[in-house]
C-alpha positions as CSV (number, residue, x, y, z in Angstrom):
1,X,-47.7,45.5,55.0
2,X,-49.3,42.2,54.6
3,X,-48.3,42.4,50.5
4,X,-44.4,42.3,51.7
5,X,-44.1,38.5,53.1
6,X,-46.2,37.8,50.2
7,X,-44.1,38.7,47.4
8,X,-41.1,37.4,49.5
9,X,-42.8,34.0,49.6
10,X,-43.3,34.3,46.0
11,X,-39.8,35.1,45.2
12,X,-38.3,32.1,47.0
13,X,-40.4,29.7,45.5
14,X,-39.7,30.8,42.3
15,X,-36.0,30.8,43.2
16,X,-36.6,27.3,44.7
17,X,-38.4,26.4,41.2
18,X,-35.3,27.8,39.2
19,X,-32.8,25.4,41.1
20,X,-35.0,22.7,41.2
21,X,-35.5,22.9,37.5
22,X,-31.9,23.6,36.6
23,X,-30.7,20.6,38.9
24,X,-32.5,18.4,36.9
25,X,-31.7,19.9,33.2
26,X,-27.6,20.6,33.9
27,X,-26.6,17.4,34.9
28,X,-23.9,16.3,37.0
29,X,-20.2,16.6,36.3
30,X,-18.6,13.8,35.5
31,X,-14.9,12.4,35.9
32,X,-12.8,9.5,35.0
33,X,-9.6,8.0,34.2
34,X,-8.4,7.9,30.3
35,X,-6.6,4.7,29.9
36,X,-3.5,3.9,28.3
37,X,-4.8,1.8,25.5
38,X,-7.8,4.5,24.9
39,X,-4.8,6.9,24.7
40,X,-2.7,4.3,22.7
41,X,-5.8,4.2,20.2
42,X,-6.1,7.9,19.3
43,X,-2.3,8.2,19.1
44,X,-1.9,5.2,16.7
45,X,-5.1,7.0,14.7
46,X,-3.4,10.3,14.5
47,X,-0.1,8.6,13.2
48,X,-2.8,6.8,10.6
49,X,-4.2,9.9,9.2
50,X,-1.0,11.6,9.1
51,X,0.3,8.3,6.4
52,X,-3.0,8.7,4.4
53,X,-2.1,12.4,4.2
54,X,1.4,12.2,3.3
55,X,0.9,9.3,0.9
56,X,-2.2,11.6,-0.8
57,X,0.3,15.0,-1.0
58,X,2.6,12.8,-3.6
59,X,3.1,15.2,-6.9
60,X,2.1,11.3,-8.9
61,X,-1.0,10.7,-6.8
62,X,-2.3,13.9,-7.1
63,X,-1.9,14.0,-10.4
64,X,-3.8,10.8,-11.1
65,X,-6.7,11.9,-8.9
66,X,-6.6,15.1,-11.3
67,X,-6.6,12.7,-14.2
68,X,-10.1,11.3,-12.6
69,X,-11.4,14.6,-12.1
70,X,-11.1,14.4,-8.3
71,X,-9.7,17.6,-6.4
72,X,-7.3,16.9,-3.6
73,X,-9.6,18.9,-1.3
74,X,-12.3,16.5,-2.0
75,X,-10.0,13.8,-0.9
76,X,-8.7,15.2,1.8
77,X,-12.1,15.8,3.0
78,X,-13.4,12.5,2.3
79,X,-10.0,11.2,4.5
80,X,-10.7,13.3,7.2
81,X,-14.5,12.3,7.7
82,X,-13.3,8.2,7.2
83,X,-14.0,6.2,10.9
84,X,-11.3,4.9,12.2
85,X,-11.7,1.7,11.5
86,X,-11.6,2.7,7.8
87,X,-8.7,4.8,8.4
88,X,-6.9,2.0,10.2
89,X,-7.7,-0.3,6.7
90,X,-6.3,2.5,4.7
91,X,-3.0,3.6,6.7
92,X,-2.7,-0.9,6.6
93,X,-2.8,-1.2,3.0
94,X,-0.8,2.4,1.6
95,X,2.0,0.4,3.8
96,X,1.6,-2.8,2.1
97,X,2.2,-1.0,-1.3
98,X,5.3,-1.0,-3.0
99,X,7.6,1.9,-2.0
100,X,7.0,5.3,-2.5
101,X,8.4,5.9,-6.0
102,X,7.6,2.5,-7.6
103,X,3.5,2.6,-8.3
104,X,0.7,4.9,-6.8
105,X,-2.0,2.4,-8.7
106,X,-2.7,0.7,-5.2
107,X,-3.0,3.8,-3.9
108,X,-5.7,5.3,-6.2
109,X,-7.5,1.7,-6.3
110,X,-7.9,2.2,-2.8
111,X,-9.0,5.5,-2.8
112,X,-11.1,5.1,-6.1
113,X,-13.5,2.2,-3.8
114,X,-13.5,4.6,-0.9
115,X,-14.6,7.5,-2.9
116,X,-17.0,5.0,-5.3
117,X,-18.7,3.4,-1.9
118,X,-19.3,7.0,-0.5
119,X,-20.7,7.7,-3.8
120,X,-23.4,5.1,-3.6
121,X,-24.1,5.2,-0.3
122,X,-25.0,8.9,-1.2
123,X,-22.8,10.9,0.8
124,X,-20.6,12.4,-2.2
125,X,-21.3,12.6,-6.0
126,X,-17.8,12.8,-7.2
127,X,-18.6,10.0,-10.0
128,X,-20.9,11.0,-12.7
129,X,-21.7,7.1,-13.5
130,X,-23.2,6.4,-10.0
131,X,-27.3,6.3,-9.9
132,X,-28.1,8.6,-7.2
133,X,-31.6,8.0,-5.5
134,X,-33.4,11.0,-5.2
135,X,-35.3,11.4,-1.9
């Protein structure tokens, strides 16, 4: 009889443990306001990456990238994991080139330094000409 109260003393401090522990692990719940400009800022980077995609789907563009021996899929990958300031340069200077028929060379200048500085920096080896360090 004197074994009961034990255990039960037992089993709420180890239930008093438990919470105390998992109060200080989980923390709290958090929430707050999105502003408009934060909401502004992804909407405006969506519309971005939807103009590097549509200007990298042209038959010509693809094509050249071929040429280079650079997959779409590679490109598109390389797009999608660009920051968004990087994104933002991009989406800036595909509309600065001359309209969509007249000359993808901009285009695949742009996208040939993107691809080249990724290359050096190590995170792709799409050019065979690049030194890659080995670590």
């Amino acid at each position: 009889m004197n074994q009961l109260p034990k255990r039960i003393s037992t089993g709420v401090a180890l239930m008093l443990a438990s919470f105390l522990f998992a109060g200080v692990i989980v923390p709290a719940a958090q929430a707050q306001m999105i502003g408009t400009d934060a909401l502004l800022r992804a909407q405006q980077l969506q519309q971005e990456r939807a103009a590097v995609a549509t200007a990298l789907e042209r038959g010509d563009v693809r094509d050249a990238l071929l040429k280079y021996g650079v997959e779409p899929a590679q490109v598109q990958a390389r797009v999608d994991s660009l920051s968004a300031d990087e994104v933002h340069t991009l989406a800036q200077n595909i509309e600065q080139l001359p309209s969509a028929g007249d000359d993808p060379l901009g285009l695949l200048f742009i996208i040939f330094v993107i691809l080249l500085v990724t290359d050096i920096l190590g995170l792709t080896h799409v050019f065979p000409f690049v030194n890659h360090k080995h670590r």
